[in-house]
KOLKE-443485 format. One record per residue (C-alpha): x, y, z; residue in one letter; residue number from 1. Coordinates in Angstrom, 2 decimals, padded with zeros to 5 digits. Example, Ala and Ser with C-alpha at 12.3 -4.5 7.8 and 13.67 -1.06 7.14 Angstrom:
# residues 2
PAGU        c1        c2        c3   resn   resi
PAGU    012.30   -004.50    007.80      A      1
PAGU    013.67   -001.06    007.14      S      2
//
This chain:
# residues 503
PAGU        c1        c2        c3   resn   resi
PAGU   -090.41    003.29    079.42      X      1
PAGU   -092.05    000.34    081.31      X      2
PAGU   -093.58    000.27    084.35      X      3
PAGU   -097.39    000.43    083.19      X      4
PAGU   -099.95   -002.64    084.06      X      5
PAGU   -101.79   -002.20    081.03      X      6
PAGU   -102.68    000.10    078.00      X      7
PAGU   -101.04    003.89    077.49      X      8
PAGU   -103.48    005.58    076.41      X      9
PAGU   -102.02    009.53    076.78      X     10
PAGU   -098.25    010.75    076.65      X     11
PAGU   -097.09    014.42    077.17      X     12
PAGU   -093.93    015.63    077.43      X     13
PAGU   -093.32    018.82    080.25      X     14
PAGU   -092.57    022.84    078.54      X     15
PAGU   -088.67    022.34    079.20      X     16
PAGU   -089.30    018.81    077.44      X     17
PAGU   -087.23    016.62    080.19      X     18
PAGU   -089.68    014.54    081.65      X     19
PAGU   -092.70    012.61    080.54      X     20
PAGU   -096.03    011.98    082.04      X     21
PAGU   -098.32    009.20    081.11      X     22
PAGU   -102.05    007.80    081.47      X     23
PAGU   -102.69    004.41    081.36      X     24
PAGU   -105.85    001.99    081.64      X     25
PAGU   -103.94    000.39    085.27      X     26
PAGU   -105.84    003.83    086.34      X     27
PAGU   -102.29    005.79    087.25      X     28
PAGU   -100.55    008.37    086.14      X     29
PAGU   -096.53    008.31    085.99      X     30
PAGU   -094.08    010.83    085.65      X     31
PAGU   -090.44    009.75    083.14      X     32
PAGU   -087.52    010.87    083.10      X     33
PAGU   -086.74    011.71    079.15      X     34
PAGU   -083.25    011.73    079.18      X     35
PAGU   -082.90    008.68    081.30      X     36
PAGU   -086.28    006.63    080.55      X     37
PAGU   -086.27    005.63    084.60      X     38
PAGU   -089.42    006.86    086.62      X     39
PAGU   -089.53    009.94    088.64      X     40
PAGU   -090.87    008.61    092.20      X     41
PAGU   -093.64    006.79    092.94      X     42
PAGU   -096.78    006.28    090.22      X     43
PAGU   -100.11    008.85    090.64      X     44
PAGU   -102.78    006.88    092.17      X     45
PAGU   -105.89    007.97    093.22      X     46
PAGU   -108.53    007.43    089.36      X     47
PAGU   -111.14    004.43    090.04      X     48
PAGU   -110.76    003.53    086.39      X     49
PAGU   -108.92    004.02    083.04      X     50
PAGU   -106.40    007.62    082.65      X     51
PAGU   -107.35    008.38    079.31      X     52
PAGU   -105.93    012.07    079.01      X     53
PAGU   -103.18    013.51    080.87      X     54
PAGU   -101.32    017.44    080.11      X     55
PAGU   -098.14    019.32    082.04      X     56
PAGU   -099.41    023.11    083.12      X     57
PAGU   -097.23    026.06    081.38      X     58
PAGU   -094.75    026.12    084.21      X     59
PAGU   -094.38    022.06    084.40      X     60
PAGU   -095.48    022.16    088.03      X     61
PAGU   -098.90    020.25    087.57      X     62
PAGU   -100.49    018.08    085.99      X     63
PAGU   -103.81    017.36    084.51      X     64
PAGU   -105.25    014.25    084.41      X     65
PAGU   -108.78    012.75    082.93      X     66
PAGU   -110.15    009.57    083.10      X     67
PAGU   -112.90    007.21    082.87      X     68
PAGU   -114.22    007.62    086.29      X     69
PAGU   -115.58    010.70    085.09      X     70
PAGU   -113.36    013.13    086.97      X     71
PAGU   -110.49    015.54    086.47      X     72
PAGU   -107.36    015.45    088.86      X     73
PAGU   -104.97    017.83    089.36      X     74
PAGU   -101.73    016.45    090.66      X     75
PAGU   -098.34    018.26    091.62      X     76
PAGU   -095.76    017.01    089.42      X     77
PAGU   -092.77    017.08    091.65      X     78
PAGU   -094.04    015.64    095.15      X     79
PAGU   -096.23    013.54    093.06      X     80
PAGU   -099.34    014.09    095.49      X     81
PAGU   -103.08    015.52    094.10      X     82
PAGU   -103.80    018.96    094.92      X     83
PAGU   -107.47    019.58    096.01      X     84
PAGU   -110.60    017.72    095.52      X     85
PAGU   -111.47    015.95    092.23      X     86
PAGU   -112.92    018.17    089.41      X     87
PAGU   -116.79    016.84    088.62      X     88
PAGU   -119.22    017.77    086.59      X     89
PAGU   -119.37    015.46    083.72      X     90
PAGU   -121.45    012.68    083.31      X     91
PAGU   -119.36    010.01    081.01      X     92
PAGU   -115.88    009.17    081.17      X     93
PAGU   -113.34    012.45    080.51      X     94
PAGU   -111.45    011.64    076.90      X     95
PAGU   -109.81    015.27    076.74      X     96
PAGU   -108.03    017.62    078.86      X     97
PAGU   -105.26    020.15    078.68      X     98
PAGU   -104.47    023.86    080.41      X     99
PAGU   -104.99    026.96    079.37      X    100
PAGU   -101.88    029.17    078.27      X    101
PAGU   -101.64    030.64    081.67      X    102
PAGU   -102.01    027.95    083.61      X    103
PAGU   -105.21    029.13    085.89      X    104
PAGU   -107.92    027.47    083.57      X    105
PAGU   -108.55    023.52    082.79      X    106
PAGU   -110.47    022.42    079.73      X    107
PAGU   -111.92    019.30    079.21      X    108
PAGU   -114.13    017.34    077.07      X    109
PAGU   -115.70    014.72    077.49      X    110
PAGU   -118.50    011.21    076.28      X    111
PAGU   -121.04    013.14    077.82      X    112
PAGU   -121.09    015.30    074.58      X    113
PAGU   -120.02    018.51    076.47      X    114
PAGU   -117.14    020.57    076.65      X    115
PAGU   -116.51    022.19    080.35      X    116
PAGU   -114.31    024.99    081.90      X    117
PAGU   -112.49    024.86    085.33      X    118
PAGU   -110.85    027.02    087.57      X    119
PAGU   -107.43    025.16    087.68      X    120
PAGU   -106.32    026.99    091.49      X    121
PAGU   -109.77    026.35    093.50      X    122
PAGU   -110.93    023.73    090.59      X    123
PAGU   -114.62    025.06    090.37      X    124
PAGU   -116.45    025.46    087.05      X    125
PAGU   -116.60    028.11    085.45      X    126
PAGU   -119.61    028.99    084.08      X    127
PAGU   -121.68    026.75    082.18      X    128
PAGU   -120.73    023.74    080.32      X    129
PAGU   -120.32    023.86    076.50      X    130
PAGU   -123.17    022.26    074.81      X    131
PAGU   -123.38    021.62    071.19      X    132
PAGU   -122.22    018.20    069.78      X    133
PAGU   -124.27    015.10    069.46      X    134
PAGU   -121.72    012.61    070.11      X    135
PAGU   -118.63    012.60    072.61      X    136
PAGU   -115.88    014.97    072.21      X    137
PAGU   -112.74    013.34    071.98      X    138
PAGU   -110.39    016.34    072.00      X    139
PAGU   -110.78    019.89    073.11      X    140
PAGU   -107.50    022.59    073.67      X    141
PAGU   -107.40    026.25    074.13      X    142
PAGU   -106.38    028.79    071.70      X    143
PAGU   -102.57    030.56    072.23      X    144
PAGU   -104.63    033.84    073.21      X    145
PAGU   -106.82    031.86    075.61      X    146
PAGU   -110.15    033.29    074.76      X    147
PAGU   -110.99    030.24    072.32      X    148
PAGU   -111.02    026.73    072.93      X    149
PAGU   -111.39    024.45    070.14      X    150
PAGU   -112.97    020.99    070.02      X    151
PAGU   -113.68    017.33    067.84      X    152
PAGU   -116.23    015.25    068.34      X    153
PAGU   -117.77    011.50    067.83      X    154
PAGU   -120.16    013.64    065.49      X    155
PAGU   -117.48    014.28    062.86      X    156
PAGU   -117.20    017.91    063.75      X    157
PAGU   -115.18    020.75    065.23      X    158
PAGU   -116.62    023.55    066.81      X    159
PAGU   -115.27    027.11    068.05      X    160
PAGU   -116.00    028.17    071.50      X    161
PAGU   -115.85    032.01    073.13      X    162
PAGU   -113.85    030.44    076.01      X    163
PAGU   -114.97    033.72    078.29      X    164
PAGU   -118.32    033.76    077.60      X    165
PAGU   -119.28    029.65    076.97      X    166
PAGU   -120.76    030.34    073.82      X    167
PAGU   -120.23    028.64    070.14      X    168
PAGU   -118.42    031.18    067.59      X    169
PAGU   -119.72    030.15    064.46      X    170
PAGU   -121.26    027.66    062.70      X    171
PAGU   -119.38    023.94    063.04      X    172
PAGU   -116.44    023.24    060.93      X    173
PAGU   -117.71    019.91    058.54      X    174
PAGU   -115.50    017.73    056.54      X    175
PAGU   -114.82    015.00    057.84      X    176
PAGU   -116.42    011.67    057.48      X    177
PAGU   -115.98    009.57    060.78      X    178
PAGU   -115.09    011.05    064.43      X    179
PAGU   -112.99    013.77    064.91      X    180
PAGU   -110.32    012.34    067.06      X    181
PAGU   -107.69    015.05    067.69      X    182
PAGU   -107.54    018.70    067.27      X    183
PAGU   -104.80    021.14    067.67      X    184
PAGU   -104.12    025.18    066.88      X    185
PAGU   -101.44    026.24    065.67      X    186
PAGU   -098.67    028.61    067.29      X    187
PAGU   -100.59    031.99    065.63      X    188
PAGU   -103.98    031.05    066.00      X    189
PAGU   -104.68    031.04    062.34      X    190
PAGU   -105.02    027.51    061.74      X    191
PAGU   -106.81    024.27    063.14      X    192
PAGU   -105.71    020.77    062.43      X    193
PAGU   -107.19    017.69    062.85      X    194
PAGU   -107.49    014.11    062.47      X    195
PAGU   -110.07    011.38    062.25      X    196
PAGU   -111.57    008.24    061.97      X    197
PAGU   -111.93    008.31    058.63      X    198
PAGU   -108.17    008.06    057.61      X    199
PAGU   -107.69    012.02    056.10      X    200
PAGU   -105.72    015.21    058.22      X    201
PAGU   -107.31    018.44    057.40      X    202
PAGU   -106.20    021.97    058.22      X    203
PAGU   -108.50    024.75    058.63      X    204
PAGU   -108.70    028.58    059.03      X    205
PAGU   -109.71    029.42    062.56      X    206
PAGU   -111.07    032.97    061.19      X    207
PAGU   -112.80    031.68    058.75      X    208
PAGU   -114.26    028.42    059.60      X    209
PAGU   -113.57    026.81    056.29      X    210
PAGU   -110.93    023.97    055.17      X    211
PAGU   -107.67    024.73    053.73      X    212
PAGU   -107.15    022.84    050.58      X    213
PAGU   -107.70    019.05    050.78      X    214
PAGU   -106.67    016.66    053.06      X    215
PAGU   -103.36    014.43    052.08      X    216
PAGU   -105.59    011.40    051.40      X    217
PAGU   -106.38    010.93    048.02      X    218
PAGU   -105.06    007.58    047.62      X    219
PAGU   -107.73    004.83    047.34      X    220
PAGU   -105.07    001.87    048.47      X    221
PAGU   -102.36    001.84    051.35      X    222
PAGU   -099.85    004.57    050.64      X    223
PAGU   -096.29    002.62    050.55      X    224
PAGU   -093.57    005.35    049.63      X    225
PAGU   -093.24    008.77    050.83      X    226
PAGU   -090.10    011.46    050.18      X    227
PAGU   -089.79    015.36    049.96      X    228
PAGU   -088.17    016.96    047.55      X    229
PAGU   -084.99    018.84    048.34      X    230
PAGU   -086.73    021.90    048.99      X    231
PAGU   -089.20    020.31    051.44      X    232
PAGU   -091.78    022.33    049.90      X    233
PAGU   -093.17    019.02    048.08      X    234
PAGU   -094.04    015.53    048.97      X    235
PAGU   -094.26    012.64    046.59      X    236
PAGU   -095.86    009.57    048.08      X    237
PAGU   -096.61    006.24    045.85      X    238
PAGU   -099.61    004.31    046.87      X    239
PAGU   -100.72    000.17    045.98      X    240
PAGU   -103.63    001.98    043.94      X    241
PAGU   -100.81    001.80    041.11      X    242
PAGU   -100.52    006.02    041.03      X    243
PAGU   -098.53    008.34    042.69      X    244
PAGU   -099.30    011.84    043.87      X    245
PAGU   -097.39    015.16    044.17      X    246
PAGU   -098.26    017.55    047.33      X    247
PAGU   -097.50    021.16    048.13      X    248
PAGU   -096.38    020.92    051.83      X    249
PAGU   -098.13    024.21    052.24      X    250
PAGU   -100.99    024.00    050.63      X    251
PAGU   -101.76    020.07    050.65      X    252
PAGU   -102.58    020.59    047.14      X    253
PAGU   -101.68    016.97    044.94      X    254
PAGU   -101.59    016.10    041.46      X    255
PAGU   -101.36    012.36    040.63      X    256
PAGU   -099.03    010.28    038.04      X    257
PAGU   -100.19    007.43    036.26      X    258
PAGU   -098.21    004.95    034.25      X    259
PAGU   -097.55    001.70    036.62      X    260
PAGU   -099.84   -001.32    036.13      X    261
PAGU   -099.26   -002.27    039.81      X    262
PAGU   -098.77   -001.17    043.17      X    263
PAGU   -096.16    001.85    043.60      X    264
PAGU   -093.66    000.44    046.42      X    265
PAGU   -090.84    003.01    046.20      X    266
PAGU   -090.57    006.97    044.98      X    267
PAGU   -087.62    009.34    045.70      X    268
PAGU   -086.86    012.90    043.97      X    269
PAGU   -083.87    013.74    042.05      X    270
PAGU   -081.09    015.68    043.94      X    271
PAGU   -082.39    018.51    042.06      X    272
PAGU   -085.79    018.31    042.93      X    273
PAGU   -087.06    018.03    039.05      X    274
PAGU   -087.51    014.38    038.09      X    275
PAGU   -089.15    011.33    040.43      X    276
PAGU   -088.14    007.94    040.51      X    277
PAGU   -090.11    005.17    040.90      X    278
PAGU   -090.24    001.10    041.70      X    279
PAGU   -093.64   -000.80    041.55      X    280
PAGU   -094.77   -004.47    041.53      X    281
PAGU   -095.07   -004.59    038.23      X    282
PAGU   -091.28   -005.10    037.84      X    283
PAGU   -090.77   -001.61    036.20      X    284
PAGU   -088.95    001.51    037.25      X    285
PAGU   -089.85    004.60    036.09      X    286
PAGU   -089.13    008.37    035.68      X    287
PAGU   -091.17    011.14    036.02      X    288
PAGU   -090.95    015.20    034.76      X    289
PAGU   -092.10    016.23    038.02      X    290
PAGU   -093.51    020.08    037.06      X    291
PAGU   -095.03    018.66    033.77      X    292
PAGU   -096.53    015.37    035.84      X    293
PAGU   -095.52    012.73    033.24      X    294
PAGU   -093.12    010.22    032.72      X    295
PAGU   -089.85    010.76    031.02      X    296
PAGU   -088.70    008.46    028.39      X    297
PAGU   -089.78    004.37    028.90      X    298
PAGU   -089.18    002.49    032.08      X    299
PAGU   -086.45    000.34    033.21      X    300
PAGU   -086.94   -003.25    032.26      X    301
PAGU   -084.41   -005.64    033.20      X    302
PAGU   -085.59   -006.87    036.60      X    303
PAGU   -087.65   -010.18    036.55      X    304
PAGU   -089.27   -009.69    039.54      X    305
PAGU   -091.24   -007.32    041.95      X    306
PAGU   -089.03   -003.58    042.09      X    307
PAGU   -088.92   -003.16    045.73      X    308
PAGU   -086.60   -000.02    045.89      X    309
PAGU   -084.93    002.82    043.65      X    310
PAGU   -083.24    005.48    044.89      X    311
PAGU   -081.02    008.84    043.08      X    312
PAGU   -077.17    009.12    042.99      X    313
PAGU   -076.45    012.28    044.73      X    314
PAGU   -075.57    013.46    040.86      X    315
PAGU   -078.67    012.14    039.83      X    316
PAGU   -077.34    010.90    036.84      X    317
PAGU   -077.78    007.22    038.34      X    318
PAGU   -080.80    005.08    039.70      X    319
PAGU   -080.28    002.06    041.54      X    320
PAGU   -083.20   -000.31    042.02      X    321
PAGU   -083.53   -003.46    044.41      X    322
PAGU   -085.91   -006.79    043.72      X    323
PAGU   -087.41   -009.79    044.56      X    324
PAGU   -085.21   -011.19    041.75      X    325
PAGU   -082.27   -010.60    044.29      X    326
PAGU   -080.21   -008.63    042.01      X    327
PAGU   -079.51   -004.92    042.91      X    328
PAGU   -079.24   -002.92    039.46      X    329
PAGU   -077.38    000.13    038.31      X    330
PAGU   -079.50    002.45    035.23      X    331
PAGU   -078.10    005.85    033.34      X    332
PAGU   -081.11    007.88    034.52      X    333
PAGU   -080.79    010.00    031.45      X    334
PAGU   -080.65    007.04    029.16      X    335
PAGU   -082.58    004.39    030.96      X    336
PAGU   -080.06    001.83    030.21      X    337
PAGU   -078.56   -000.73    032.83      X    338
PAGU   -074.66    000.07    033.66      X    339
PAGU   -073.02   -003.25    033.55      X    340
PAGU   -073.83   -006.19    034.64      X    341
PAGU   -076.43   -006.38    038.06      X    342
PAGU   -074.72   -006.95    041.43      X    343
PAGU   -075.11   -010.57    042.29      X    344
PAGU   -074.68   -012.00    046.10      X    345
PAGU   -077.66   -011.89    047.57      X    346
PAGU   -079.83   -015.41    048.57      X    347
PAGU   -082.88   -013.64    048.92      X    348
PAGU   -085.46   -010.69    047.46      X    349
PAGU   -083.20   -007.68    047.77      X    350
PAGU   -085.71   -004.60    049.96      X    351
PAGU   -083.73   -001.63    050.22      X    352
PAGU   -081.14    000.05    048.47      X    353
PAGU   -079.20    003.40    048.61      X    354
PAGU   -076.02    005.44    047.21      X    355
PAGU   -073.70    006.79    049.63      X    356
PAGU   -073.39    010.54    050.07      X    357
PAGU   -070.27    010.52    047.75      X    358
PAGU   -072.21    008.29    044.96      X    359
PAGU   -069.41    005.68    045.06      X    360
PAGU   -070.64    003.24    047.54      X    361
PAGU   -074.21    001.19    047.39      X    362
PAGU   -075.53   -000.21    050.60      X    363
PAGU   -078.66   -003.40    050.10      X    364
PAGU   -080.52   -005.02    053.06      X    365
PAGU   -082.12   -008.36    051.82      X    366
PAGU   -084.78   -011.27    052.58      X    367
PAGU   -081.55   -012.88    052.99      X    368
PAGU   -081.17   -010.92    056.61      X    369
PAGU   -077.23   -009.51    055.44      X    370
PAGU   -076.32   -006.16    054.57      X    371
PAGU   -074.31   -005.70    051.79      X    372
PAGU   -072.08   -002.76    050.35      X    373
PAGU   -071.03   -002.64    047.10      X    374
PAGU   -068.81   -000.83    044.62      X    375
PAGU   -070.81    001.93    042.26      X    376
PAGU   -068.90    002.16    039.90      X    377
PAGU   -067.33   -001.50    039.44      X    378
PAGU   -070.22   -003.42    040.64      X    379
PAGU   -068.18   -005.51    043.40      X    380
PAGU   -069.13   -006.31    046.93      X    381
PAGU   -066.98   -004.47    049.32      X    382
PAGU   -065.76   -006.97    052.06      X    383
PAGU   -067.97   -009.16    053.82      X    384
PAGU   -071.97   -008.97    054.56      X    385
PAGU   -073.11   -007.60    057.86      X    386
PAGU   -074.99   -010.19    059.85      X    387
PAGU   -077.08   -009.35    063.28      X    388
PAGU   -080.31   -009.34    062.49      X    389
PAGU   -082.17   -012.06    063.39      X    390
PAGU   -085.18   -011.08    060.27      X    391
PAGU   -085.60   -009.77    057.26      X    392
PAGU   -083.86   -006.31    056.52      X    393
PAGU   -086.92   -004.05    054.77      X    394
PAGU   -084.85   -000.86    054.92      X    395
PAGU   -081.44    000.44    054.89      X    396
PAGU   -079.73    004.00    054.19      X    397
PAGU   -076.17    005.57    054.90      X    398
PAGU   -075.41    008.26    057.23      X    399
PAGU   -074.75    011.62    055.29      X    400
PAGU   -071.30    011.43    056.40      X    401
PAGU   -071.48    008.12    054.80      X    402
PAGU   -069.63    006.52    057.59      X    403
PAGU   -072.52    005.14    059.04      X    404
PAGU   -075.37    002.79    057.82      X    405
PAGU   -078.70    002.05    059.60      X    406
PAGU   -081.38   -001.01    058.82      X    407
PAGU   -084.47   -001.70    060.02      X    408
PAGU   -085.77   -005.68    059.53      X    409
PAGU   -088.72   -007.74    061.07      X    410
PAGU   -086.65   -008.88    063.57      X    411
PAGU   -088.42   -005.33    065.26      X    412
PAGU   -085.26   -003.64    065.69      X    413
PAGU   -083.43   -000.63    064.41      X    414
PAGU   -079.53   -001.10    064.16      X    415
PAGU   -076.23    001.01    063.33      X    416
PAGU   -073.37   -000.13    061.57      X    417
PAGU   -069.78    001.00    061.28      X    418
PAGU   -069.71    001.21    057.11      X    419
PAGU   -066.23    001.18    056.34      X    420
PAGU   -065.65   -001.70    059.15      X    421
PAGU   -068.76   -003.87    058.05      X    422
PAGU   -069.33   -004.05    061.64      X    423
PAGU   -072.55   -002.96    063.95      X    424
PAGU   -072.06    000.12    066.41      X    425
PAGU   -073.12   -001.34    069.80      X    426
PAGU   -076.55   -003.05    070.59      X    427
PAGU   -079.44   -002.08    068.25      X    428
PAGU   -081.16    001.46    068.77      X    429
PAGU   -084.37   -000.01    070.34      X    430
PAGU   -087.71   -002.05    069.23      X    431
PAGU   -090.79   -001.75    067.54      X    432
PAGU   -093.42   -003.86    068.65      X    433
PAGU   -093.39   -005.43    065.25      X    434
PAGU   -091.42   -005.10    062.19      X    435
PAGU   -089.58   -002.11    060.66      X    436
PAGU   -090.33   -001.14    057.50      X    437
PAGU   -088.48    002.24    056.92      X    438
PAGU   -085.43    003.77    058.35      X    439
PAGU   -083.65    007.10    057.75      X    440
PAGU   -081.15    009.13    059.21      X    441
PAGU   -081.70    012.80    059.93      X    442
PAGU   -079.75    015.76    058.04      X    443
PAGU   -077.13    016.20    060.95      X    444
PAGU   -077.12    012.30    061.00      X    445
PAGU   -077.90    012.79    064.67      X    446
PAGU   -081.42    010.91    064.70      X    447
PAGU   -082.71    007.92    063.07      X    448
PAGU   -086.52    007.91    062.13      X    449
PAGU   -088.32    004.40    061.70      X    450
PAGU   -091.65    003.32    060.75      X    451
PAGU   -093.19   -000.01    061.66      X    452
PAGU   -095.96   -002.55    061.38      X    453
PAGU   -096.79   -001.68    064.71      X    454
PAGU   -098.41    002.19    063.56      X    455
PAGU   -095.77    003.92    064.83      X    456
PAGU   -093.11    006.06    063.93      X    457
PAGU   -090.36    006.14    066.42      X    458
PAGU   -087.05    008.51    066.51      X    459
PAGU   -083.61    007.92    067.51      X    460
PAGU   -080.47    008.68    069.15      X    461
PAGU   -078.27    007.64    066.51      X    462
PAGU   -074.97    008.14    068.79      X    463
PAGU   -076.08    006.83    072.20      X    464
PAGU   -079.28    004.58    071.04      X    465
PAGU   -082.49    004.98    072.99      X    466
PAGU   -086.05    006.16    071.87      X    467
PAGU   -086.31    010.12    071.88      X    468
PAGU   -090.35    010.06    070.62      X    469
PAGU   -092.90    008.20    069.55      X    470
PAGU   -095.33    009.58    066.69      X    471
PAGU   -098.59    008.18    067.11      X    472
PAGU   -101.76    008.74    064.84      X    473
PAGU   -101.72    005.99    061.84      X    474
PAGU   -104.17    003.22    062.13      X    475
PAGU   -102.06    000.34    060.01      X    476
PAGU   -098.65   -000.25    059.40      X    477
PAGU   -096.06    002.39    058.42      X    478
PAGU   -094.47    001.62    055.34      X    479
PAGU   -092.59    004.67    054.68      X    480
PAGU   -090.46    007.55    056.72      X    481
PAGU   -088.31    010.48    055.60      X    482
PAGU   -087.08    013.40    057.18      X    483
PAGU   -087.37    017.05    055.82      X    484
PAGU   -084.23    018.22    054.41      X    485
PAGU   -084.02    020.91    057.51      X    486
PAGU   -084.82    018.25    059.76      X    487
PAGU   -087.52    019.68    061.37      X    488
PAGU   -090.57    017.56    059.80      X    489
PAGU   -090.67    014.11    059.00      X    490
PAGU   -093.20    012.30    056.56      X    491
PAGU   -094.70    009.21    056.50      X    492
PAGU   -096.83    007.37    054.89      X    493
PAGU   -098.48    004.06    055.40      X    494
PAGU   -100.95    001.57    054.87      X    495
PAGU   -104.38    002.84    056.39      X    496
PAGU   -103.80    005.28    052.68      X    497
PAGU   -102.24    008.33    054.28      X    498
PAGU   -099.50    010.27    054.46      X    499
PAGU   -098.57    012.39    057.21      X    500
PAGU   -096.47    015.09    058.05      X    501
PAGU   -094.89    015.41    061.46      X    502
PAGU   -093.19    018.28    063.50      X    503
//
């Protein structure tokens, strides 16, 4: 969606989720059109500086906007004109603002360290403002119920607010070790989640005021390799600190497995959810028990260069692994012996590698910018290479109807190809703003997911191309994407040593 002068700072999609309204440092507001990506009518003008937080109202018929001038707007979304006078009050530039469930309150917080309530229909304040943190709050939202507004602040805290009486419930909820940059409830009230400066997510209990388990960021290097198990109730991730860690999706509860002497680059589970492979720069690729947290039998050795990729057979009774060496590599999982002779034809480090759905087909992407498929079981390239991409391929993976294959390169683009044909499926799905490091199709193979140097994670319309979202939060590249096996939740994980978990 382009039409911006400068920066985006805030993105919200409207309740019925077809259009898109945006905040930018030009100082406007614009309204998208999700399905189409054209703008609705003319830009929202009217801020003296920066649009740093914008929010639809319940019914999609406003919008909220907060900026840098130190105001709140409230605009009507389909003529596209403000309604009433600015909201002021605060003192410093407005980083957070958002409605309350019913519509007929405002909440916003803001540098000047304060929290404030507004009447969204004759936009007075209401009652005092919320005083309490010692350093700009970045985020602030409303409960589901309404009657509690939650907020994070510069001073590495959230804090509980009475949102009828202006009045801290509470003591602060402490964790975190940098700024609290985003908070959110979730749909029961029970829970808080947020995230922050200093690289970790944490949930918490909203009754309670303490932390729910720990944080998914244990790792002590860039996290390079995410996956869920079959189940989706676990998530493996495989880090450059030369360890990978087991989570409970529930509980964010990890247990870590040692055995590489170098960085961890790739980690998928078993079909049946009980082993972990793994491929590391240390040439090796490994198995792991994954309820007993240690690894089974020796590794693989074979390879004579960096491991850059290893992935299952949907039987599981085969690995495949991908390398620098530019050989792609078949193992007996059970044995952890090579099956004949390594697949030869690449000119350059082989990245990714995957089985087909039916376990008879492998698909590479190499240094060598081809994609290659390739006979499983006798170890033959299937007709020619697919060229396009004008990079490197980092990732590749099959549709699971198998007739499909999507690859993701430094070229900065996401592309589809036709896999019996060897041919790609119309222009490339979009760009990242730098390379792509992982690609994946969704269960119904109806979405592609795709992380990226450039932070983000971006999904797909597999069939008709076009960006449907863009996921937002890491602070370095994006090394690693996968999505749940409902399809609801994607992971990720990525260099600034976390791993996240999306809706």
């Amino acid at each position: 969606l382009e039409g911006h002068t400068d920066a985006v700072i805030s993105v919200a999609f409207s309740p019925d989720g077809r259009r898109i309204v945006s905040g930018s440092m030009d100082e406007t507001v614009r309204v998208w059109d999700a399905g189409r990506g054209a703008q609705i009518g003319s830009y929202l003008e009217g801020h003296m500086d920066a649009v740093i937080s914008v929010a639809f109202s319940p019914n999609g018929k406003r919008i909220v906007s907060g900026s840098r001038d130190e105001t709140v707007r409230i605009w009507d979304s389909e003529r596209g004109v403000q309604i009433g006078s600015n909201l002021e009050g605060h003192t410093d530039a407005v980083y957070s603002v958002a409605f309350s469930p019913n519509g007929k309150r405002i909440v916003s917080g803001s540098r000047d360290k304060t929290v404030q309530i507004w009447d969204a229909e004759g936009g007075d304040q209401i009652g005092s403002q919320l005083e309490g943190h010692t350093d700009a709050v970045w985020s602030a939202v409303f409960f589901p119920d309404g009657k509690r507004i939650v907020s994070g602040s510069g001073d590495k805290t959230l804090r509980v607010w009475d949102a009828e009486k202006g009045l801290q419930i509470g003591s602060q909820l402490e964790g975190h070790t940098n700024q609290v940059i985003s908070v959110s409830v979730s749909s029961d009230g029970r829970r808080i989640v947020s995230g922050s400066l200093d690289k970790t997510v944490r949930v918490w209990d909203a009754e309670r005021g303490v932390q729910i388990g720990s944080h998914l960021g244990g790792h002590t290097d860039a996290v390079l390799s995410v996956a869920f198990s079959p189940d989706g109730k676990r998530i493996v991730s495989g880090s450059g600190d030369k360890t990978m860690k087991i989570w409970d999706t529930e509980r964010g509860i990890g247990h870590e497995l040692k055995g590489h002497t170098d960085g961890v680059i790739s980690v998928a589970f078993s079909p049946d959810g009980k082993r972990i492979v793994s491929g590391s720069r240390d040439e090796t690729v490994r198995l792991w028990d994954v309820e007993r947290g240690v690894q089974v039998g020796g590794h693989f050795e074979g390879h004579t260069d960096v491991v850059w990729s290893v992935a299952f057979s949907p039987d599981g009774k085969r690995v495949v692994s991908g390398s620098w060496d530019k050989t792609v590599r078949v193992w007996d999982a059970e044995r952890g012996v090579e099956i004949g002779s390594h697949l030869e034809g690449h000119t350059g480090a082989v990245w990714s590698v995957a089985f087909s759905p039916d376990g008879k087909r492998i698909v590479s992407g190499s240094w060598d910018k081809t994609v290659r498929v390739w006979d499983a079981e006798r170890g033959v390239q299937i007709g020619n290479h697919m060229k396009g991409h004008t990079g490197e391929i980092l990732s590749v993976a099959f549709s699971p109807d198998g007739k499909r294959i999507v690859s993701g390169s430094l070229d900065k683009t996401v592309r589809v190809w036709d896999a019996e044909k060897g041919m790609q499926i119309g222009s490339h799905l979009g760009e990242h703003a730098d390379a792509v490091w992982s690609v994946a199709f969704s269960p119904d193979g109806e979405r592609v997911v795709s992380g990226s140097r450039d932070q983000a994670v971006r999904i797909w319309d597999a069939e008709r191309g076009g960006q449907v979202s863009c996921l937002k939060g890491h602070t370095d590249a994006v090394w690693s994407v996968a999505f749940s096996p409902d399809g609801k939740h994607i992971v990720s994980g990525s260099k600034d040593k976390t791993v996240r978990v999306w809706n």
